[in-house]
Every structure is written in C-alpha cells, then in structure tokens.
C-alpha positions in Angstrom: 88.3 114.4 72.3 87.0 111.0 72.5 83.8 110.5 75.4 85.0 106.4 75.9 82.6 106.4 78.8 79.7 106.8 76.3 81.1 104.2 73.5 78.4 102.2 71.8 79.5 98.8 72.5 76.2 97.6 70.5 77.8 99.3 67.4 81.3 98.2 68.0 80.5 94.6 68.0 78.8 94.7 65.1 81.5 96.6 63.0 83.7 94.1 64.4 82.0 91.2 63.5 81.1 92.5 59.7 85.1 93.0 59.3 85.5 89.7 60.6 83.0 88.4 57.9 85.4 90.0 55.2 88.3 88.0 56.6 90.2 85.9 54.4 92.3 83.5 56.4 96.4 83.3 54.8 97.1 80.1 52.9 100.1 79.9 54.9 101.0 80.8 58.4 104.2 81.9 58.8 105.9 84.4 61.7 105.8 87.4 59.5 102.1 86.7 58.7 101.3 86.0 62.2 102.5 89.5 62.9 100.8 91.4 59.9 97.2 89.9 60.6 98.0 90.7 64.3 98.3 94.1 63.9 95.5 94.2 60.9 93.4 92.8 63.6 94.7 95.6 66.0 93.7 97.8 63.6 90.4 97.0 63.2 89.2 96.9 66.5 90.7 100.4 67.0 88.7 101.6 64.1 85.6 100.1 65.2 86.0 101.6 68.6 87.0 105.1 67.7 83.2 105.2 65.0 81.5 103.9 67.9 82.9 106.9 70.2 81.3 110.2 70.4 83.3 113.2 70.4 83.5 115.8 73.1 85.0 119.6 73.5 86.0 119.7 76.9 85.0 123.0 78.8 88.1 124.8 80.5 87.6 125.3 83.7 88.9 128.3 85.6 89.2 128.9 89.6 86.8 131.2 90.5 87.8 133.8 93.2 85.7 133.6 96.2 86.9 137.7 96.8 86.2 139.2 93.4 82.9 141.2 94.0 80.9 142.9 90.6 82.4 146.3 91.9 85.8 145.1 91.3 84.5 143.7 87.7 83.4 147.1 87.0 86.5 149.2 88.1 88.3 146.8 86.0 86.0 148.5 83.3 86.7 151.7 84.1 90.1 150.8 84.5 90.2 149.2 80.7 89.0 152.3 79.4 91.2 154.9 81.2 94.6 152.5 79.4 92.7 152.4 75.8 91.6 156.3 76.2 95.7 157.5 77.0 97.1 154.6 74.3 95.2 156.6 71.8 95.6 160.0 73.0 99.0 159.7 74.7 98.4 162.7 76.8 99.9 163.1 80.1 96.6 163.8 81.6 95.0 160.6 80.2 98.0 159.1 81.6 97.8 160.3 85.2 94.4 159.2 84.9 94.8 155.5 84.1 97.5 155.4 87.1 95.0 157.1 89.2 92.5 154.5 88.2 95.1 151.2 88.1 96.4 152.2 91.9 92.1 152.9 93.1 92.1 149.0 91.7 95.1 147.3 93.2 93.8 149.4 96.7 90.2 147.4 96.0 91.4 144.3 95.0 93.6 144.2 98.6 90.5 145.5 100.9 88.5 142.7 99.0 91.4 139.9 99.8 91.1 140.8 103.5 87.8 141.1 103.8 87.3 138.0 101.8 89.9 135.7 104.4 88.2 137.6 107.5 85.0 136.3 106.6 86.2 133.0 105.9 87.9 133.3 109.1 85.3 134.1 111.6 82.8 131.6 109.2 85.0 128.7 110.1 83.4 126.5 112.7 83.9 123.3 112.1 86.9 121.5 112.7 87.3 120.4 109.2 87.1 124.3 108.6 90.0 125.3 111.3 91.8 122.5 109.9 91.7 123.9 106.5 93.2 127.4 108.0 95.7 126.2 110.1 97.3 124.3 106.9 97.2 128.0 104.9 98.8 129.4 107.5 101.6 126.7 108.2 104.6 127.2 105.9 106.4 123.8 106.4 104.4 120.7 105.8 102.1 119.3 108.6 103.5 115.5 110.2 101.3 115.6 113.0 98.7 112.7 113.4 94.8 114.2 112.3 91.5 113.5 114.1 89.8 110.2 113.2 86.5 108.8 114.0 86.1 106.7 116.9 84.0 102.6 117.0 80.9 105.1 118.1 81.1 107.7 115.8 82.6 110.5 117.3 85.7 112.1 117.0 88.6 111.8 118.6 90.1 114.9 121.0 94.3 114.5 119.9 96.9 113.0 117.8 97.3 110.6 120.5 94.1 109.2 120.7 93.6 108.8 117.4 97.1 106.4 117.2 95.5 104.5 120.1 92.2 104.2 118.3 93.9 102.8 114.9 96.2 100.4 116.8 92.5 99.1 118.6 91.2 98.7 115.7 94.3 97.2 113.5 95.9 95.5 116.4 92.9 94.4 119.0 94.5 93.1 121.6 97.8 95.3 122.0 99.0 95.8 125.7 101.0 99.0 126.8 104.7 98.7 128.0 107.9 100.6 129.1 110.6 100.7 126.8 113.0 98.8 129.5 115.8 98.0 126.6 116.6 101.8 126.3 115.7 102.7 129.9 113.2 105.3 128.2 109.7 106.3 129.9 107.9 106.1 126.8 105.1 104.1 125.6 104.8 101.1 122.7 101.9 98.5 121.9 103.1 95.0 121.2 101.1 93.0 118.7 101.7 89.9 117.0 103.4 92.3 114.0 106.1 93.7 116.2 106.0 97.2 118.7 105.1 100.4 117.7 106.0 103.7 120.0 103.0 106.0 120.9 103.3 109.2 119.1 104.0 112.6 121.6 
C-alpha cells in the first residue's frame, strides 16, 4: 500500500520535468490527439507519483478485551491441549475431559465479563464515564439533548439548559413567550430566524 503522506515531492518534480524534456510536441493538433497526449500526460504524472511513494504494510489491528486476564490465556492452553489430546486418541475419557475443560472456560470467561463491567462500573465517575454506561445500557437510540459547556466553562446541569445556552449563544438576544396561537403553556425563543420551542 502506497504511504501518499510521505511522497517525495522533490523527486516527483523532477521525474516530471525530465519526461517533459523528452516531449515531442504533435505536428498537428487535432481532437483525437488532444485526447491521446492528455491521457499520456495523465500517465506520466501517475507514474512519477507512484516512484516517488513509499510502500507500506499496514498492521491489522485487533480490539483488545479489557476482561481477558493471562489466567484465561492459559486455560485456553490447557483447553487446546485437552481437544488435540482426544482428536488423536478418540477416547471417551479424553473426551469427557476436553468438555470438562471447555465448560471450566466458558464458566471463567463469564466471571471475568462481570467482574470486568463491575469494575468499570463502580470506576466510572465522571460524567463523560456515566454517559458512556447509560448509552450500553439503553436499547433504543438516545434523542435527548447532552450537557454542553457554559460562556464560563462549566457545565451545564440538564437538556434544558443546555438548549437555552446554545440559543444565547446562536441567537443573543431571544426573548421567551407563550405559545398564544395554540393556547399551549409552553415556551419558544423568537429571533430574527424564526421561533424555536424549548425542549421538555
């Protein structure tokens, strides 16, 4: 894979410009020579760019599991050599053994999942933390208005106060009204770009 962030643009020009010293200009210009130098040209400067590109193998990358512990990597060992040991013998014994062992590693791999989300749990302090959590656990997706930053740097305490502290910011200057058209208690700001109903 090509690295085009580390392309040698020193190099480049200079292959470009020694192929543009070879150039030998048509005697006549017509359409279907207009197109073949084009993509000559095109040609060229692809070249040029792809010699003055180092090459890359990108590294794959694989999500590490905050709850996988080196006891678990060694039962999976054990648990290896128990399936190898009764596909070569073919014993029943060797057999009960590897189920034996595959059930002791399913049991582990559970006890470390909940120990793992009960730390993570009673770790989370923060409200970028708890925020984190409470999207886990929520099933349907989450509409509700998050916590912004007020003029002074702190946060703000609810959905609501967060609307009003964007519309300050936005639209200085918005006053507070009752709906009176729909004879609804609620409450809208009204701006030079129109009214916008306070989220509840």
């Amino acid at each position: 894979m090509k690295n085009w962030q580390s392309t040698d643009w020193i190099k480049f020009e200079s292959r470009v410009l020694c192929k543009g010293a070879q150039w030998k200009q048509p005697k006549v210009w017509t359409e279907s020579t207009l197109d073949t130098e084009a993509k000559r040209f095109g040609a060229e400067v692809f070249s040029a760019l792809e010699k003055s590109t180092p090459t890359f193998t990108p590294r794959l990358k694989l999500r590490k599991n905050v709850w996988w512990t080196p006891e678990l990597a060694e039962q999976r060992k054990v648990l290896r050599v128990s399936y190898r040991t009764w596909k070569a013998s073919g014993s029943a014994e060797d057999r009960l053994k590897y189920v034996d062992a595959r059930h002791y590693m399913n049991a582990a791999i559970r006890e470390a999942k909940a120990m793992s989300w009960q730390n993570f749990c009673s770790g989370a302090h923060s409200s970028r933390e708890l925020a984190r959590i409470n999207k886990i656990l929520q099933k349907k997706s989450n509409t509700i208005m998050g916590l912004v930053c007020r003029p002074d740097g702190t946060q703000t305490d609810t959905p609501e106060e967060s609307i009003n502290t964007l519309l300050d910011e936005h639209f200085p200057g918005s006053k507070k009204h009752d709906d009176q058209a729909t004879g609804q208690s609620r409450v809208t700001y009204t701006s030079t770009w129109g009214e916008y109903p306070e989220s509840h």
